[in-house]
VEXDRENKOL-231851 format. One record per residue (C-alpha): y, x, z. Coordinates in Angstrom, 3 decimals. Layout:
! VEXDRENKOL-231851
+----------+----------+----------+
!    north !     east !       up !
+----------+----------+----------+
!        Y !        X !        Z !
...
+----------+----------+----------+
***
This chain:
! VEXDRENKOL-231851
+----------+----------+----------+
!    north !     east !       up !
+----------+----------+----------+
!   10.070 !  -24.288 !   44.351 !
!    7.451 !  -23.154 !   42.266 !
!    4.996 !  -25.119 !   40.615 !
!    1.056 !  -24.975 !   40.877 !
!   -1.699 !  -26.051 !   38.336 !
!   -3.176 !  -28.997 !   37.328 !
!   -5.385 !  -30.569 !   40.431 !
!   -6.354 !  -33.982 !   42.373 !
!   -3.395 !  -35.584 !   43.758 !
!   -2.999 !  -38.160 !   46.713 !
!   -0.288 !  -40.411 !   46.316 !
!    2.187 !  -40.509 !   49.573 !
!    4.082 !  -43.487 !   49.260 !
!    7.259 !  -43.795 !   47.371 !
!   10.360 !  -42.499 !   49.557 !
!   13.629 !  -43.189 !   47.922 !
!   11.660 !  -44.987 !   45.213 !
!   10.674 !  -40.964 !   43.698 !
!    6.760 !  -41.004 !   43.896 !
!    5.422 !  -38.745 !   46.317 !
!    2.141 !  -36.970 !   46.106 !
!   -0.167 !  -34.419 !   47.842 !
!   -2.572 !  -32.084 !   46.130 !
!   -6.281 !  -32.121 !   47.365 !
!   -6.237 !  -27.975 !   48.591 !
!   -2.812 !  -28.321 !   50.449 !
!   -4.404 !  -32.020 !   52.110 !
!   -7.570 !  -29.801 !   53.397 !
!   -5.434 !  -26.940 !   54.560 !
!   -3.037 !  -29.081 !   56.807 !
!   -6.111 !  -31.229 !   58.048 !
!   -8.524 !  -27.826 !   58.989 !
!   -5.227 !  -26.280 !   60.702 !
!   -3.954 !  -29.433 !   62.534 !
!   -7.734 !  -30.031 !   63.504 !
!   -8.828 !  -26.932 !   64.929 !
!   -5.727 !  -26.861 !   67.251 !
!   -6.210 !  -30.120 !   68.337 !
!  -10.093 !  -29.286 !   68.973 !
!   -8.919 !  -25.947 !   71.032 !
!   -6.526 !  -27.995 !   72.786 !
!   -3.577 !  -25.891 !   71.454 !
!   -2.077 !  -27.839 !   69.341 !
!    1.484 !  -26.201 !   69.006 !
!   -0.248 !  -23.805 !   66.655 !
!   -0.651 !  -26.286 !   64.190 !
!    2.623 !  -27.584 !   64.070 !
!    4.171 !  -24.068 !   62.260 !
!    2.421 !  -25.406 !   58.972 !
!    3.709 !  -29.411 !   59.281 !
!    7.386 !  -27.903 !   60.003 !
!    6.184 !  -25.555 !   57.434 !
!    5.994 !  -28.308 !   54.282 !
!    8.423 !  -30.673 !   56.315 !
!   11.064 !  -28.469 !   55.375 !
!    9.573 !  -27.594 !   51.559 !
!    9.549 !  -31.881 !   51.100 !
!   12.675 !  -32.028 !   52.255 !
!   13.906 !  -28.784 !   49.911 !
!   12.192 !  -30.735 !   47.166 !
!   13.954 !  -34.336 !   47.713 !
!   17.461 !  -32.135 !   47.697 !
!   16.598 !  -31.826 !   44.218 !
!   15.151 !  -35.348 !   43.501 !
!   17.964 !  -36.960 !   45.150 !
!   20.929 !  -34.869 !   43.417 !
!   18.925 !  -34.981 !   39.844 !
!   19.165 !  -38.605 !   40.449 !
!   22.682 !  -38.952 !   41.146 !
!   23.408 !  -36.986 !   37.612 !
!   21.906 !  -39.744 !   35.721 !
!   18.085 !  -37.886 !   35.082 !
!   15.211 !  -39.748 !   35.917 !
!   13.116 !  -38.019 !   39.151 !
!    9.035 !  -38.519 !   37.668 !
!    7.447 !  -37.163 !   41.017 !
!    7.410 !  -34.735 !   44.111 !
!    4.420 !  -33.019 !   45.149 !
!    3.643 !  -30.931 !   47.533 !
!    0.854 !  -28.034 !   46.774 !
!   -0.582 !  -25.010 !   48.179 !
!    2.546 !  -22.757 !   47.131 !
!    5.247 !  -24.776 !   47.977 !
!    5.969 !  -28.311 !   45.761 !
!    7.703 !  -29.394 !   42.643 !
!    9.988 !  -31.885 !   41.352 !
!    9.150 !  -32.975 !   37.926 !
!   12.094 !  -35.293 !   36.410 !
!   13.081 !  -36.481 !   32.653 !
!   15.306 !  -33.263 !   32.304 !
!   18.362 !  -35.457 !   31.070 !
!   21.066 !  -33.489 !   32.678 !
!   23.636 !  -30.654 !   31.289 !
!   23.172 !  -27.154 !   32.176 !
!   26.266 !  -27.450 !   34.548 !
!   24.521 !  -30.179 !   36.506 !
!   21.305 !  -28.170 !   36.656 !
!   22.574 !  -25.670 !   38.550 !
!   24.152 !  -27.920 !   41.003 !
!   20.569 !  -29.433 !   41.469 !
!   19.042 !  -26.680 !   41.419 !
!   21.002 !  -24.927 !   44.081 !
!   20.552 !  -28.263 !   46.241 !
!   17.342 !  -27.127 !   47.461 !
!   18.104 !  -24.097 !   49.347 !
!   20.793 !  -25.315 !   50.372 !
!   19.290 !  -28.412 !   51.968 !
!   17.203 !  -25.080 !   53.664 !
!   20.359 !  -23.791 !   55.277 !
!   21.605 !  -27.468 !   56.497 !
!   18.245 !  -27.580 !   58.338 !
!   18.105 !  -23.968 !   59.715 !
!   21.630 !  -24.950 !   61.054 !
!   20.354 !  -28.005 !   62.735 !
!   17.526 !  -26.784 !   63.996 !
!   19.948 !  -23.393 !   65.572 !
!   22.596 !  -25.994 !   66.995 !
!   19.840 !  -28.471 !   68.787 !
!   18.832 !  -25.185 !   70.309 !
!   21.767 !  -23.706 !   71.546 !
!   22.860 !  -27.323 !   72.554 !
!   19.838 !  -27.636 !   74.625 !
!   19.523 !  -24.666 !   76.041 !
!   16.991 !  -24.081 !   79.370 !
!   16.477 !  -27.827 !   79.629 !
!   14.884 !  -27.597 !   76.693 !
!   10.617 !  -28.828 !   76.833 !
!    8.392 !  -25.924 !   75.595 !
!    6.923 !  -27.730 !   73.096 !
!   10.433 !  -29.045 !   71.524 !
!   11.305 !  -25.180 !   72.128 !
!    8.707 !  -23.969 !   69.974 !
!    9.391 !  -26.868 !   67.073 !
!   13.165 !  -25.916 !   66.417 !
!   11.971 !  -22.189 !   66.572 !
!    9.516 !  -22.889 !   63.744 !
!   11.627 !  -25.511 !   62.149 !
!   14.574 !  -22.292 !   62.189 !
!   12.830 !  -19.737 !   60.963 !
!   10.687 !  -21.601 !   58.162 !
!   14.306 !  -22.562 !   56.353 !
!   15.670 !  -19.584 !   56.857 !
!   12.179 !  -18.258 !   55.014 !
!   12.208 !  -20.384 !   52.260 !
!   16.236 !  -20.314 !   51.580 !
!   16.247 !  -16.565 !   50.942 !
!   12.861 !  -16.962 !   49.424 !
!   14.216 !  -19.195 !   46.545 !
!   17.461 !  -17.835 !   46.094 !
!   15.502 !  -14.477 !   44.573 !
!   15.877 !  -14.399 !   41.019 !
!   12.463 !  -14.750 !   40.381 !
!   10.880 !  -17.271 !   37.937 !
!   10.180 !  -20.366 !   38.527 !
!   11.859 !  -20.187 !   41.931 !
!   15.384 !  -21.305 !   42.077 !
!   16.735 !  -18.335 !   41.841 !
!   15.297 !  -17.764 !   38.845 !
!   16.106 !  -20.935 !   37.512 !
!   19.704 !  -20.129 !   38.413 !
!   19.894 !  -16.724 !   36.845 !
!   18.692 !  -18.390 !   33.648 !
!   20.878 !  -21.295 !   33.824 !
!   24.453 !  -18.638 !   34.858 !
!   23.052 !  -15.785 !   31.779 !
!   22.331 !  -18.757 !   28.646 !
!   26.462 !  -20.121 !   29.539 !
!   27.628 !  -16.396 !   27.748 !
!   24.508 !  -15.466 !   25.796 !
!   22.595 !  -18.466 !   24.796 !
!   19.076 !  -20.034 !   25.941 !
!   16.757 !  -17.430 !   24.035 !
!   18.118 !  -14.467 !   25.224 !
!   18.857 !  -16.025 !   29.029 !
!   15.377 !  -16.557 !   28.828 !
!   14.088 !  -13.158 !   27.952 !
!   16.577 !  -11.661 !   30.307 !
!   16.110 !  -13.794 !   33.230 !
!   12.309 !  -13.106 !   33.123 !
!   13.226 !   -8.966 !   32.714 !
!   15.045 !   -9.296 !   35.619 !
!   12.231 !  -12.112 !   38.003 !
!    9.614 !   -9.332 !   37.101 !
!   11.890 !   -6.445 !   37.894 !
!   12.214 !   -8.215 !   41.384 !
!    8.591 !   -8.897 !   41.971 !
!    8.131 !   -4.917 !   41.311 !
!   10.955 !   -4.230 !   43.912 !
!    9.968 !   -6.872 !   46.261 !
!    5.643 !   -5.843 !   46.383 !
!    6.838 !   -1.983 !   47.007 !
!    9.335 !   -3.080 !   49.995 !
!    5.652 !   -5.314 !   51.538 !
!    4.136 !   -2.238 !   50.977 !
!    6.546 !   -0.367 !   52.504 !
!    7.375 !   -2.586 !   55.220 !
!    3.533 !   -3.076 !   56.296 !
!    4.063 !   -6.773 !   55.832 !
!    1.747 !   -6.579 !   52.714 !
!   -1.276 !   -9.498 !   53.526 !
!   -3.559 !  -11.997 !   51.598 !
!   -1.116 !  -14.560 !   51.630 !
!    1.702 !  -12.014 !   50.130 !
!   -1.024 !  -10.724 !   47.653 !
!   -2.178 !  -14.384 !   46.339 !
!    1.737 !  -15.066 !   45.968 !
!    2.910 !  -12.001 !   44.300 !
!   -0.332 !  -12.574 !   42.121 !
!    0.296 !  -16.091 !   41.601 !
!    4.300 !  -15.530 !   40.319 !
!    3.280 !  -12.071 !   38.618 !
!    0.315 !  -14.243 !   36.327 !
!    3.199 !  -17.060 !   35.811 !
!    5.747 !  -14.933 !   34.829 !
!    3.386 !  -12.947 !   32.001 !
!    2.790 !  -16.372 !   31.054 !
!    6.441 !  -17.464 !   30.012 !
!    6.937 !  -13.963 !   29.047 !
!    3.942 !  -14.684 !   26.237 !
!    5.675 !  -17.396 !   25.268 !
!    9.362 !  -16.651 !   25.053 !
!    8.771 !  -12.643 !   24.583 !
!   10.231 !   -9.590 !   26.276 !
!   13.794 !   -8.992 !   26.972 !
!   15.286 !   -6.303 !   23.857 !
!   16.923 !   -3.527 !   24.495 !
!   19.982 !   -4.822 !   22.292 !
!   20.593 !   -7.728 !   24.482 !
!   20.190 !   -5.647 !   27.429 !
!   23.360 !   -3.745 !   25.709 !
!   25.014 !   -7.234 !   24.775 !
!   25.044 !   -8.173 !   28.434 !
!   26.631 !   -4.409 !   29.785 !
!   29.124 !   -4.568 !   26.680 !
!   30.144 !   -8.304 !   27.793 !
!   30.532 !   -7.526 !   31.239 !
!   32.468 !   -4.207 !   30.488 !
!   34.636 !   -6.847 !   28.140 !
!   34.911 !   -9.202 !   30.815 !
!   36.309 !   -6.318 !   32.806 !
!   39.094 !   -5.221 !   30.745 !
!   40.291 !   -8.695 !   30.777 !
!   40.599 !   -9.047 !   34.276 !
!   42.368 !   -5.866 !   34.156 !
!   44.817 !   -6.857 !   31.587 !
!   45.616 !  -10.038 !   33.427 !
!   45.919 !   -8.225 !   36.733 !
!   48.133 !   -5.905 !   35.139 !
!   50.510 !   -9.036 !   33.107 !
!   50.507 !  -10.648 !   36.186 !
!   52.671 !   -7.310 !   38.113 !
!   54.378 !   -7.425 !   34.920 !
!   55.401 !  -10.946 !   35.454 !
!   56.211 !  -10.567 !   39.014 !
!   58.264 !   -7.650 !   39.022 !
!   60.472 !   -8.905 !   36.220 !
!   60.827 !  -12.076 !   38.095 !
!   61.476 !  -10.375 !   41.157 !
!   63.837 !   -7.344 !   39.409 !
!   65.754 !   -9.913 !   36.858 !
!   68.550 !  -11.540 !   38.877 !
!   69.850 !   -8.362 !   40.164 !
!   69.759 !   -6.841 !   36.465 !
!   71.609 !  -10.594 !   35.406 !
!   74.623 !  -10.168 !   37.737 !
!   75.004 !   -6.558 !   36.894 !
!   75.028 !   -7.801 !   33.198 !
!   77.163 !  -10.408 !   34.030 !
!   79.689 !   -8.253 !   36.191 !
!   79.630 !   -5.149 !   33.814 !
!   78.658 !   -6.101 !   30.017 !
!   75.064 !   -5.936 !   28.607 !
!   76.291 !   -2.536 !   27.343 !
!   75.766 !   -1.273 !   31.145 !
!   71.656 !   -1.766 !   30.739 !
!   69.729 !    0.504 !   29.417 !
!   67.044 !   -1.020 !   26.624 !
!   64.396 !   -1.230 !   28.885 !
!   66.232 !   -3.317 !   30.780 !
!   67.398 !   -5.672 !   28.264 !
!   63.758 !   -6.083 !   27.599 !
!   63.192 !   -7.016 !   30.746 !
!   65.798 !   -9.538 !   31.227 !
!   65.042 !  -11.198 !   28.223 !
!   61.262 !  -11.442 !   29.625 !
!   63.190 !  -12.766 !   32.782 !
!   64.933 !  -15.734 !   30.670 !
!   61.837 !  -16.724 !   29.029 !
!   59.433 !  -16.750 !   32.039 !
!   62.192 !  -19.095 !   33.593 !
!   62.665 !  -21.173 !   31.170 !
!   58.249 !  -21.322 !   31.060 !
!   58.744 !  -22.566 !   35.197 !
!   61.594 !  -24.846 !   34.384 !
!   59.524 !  -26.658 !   31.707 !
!   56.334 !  -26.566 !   33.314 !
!   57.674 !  -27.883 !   36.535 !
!   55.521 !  -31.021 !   37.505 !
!   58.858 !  -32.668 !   39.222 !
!   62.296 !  -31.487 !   39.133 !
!   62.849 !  -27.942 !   38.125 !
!   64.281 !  -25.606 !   41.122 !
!   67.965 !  -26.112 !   41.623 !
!   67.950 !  -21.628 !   41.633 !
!   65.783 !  -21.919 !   38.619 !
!   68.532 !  -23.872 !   36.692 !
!   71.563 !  -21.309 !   38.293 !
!   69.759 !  -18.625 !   36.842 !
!   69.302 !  -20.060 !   33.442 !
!   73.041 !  -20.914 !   33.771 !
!   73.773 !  -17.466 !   33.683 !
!   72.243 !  -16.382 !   31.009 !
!   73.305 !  -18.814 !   29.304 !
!   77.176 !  -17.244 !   29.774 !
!   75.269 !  -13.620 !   29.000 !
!   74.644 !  -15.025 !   25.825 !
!   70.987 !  -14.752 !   26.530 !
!   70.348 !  -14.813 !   21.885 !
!   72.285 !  -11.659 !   21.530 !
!   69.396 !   -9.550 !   23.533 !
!   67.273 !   -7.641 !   21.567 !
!   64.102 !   -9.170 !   19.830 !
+----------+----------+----------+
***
């Protein structure tokens, strides 16, 4: 999730032995909306914005708890006014990142899940109030998974778009790219509020709130270039024709180890002279991708592996053309 400024902070206890803390604005907040419920003797709508930051402290120790288990050391959780944070010693590999990293939305879908399966498993018996909870408890994960999944810095998703881009182009230009493409989404994502009529303070103050942190890395890191804009297309176009030349040795493969027996007995029965060279090509591909199985074989090679190898053996498999 993504991180706030500097304020006050309550300390919560230690669960897990990872310090927990509160900060001051998000402590008023859930005390003036759990209060005034309780006061107008309705308290069911207060409990949208506990099952609200429930679900973010639990997104937040998916990331504590796995950043643990790769060795790094897990400083603090708080919870703030735009979500929480997990601030650890950052002693990981960029591999394990990403697994912690995507740990937090998916700790998101595990509850939406749960909370869509005690539901359905319930079903009319269900209390109203109990009802209400897993509705709330369903929809805020499902929120806040897709929310952080969007390649937007600092969320996760923009975390994770940095982390996939610097393994082919390094951490500079990952950098500069992944924030091109968080503020290219913030663009895309305020004209679809807009257009949606979902646009409201709280969308405003976080679309402000990501838009001012992203021109802040931006200032520090600078603005994606147009060359590595170029360096990513001609990489992926590379990336491409690689996959297409492997497709394409792979039918290769296959069809000479599907075509090469039957061209082996007619060799065998009528004299290599009876192949065309095209064919003696292929059936010395055919030896040498069977003798490539026959070696490679983690136990005992395949008794029809062997016959065939037999036979061109009494071809005279070293007298086809090179």
């Amino acid at each position: 999730m993504i991180g706030f400024g500097p304020a006050q902070e309550y300390p919560l206890g230690r669960p897990f032995g990872i310090p927990l803390g509160i900060q001051t604005w998000l402590a008023y907040l859930l005390a003036a909306v759990v209060g005034f419920s309780v006061l107008s003797r309705r308290p069911l709508d207060g409990t949208w914005i506990v099952v609200l930051f429930a679900s973010i402290l639990l997104h937040e120790f998916g990331h504590a708890l796995a950043a643990r288990r790769a060795g790094d050391h897990v400083l603090r959780v708080t919870l703030h006014l735009l979500g929480g944070v997990t601030v650890r010693a950052g002693r990981t590999t960029a591999s394990q990142d990403l697994r912690i990293t995507a740990l937090g939305p998916l700790v998101n879908v595990v509850l939406a899940g749960a909370a869509f399966a005690a539901w359905r498993a319930a079903g009319p018996s269900l209390p109203h109030w109990a009802a209400v909870v897993l509705y709330q408890a369903l929809w805020s994960n499902v929120l806040l998974g897709a929310f952080n999944i969007l390649p937007i810095h600092p969320l996760d998703g923009g975390t994770m778009a940095r982390l996939l881009l610097q393994h082919r182009l390094g951490r500079g230009a990952a950098e500069r790219l992944s924030l091109g493409l968080s503020i290219a989404t913030l663009v895309v994502a305020a004209v679809w509020l807009i257009a949606a009529g979902w646009i409201g303070l709280l969308a405003v103050v976080l679309l402000a709130q990501l838009v001012a942190l992203n021109v802040m890395e931006m200032r520090r890191v600078g603005p994606p270039s147009l060359a590595e804009v170029r360096g990513i297309l001609a990489e992926r176009g590379r990336r491409r024709e690689r996959k297409r030349a492997d497709r394409s040795r792979e039918d290769r493969d296959e069809r000479v180890l599907r075509d090469g027996p039957r061209l082996l007995d007619r060799a065998l029965e009528r004299g290599l002279g009876s192949l065309v060279p095209e064919e003696r090509r292929l059936l010395m591909l055919h030896r040498r991708l069977i003798e490539i199985r026959v070696d490679s074989a983690p136990d005992a090679p395949d008794p029809r592996d062997l016959r065939l190898l037999e036979k061109h053996a009494m071809l005279g498999g070293s007298d086809l053309p090179h």
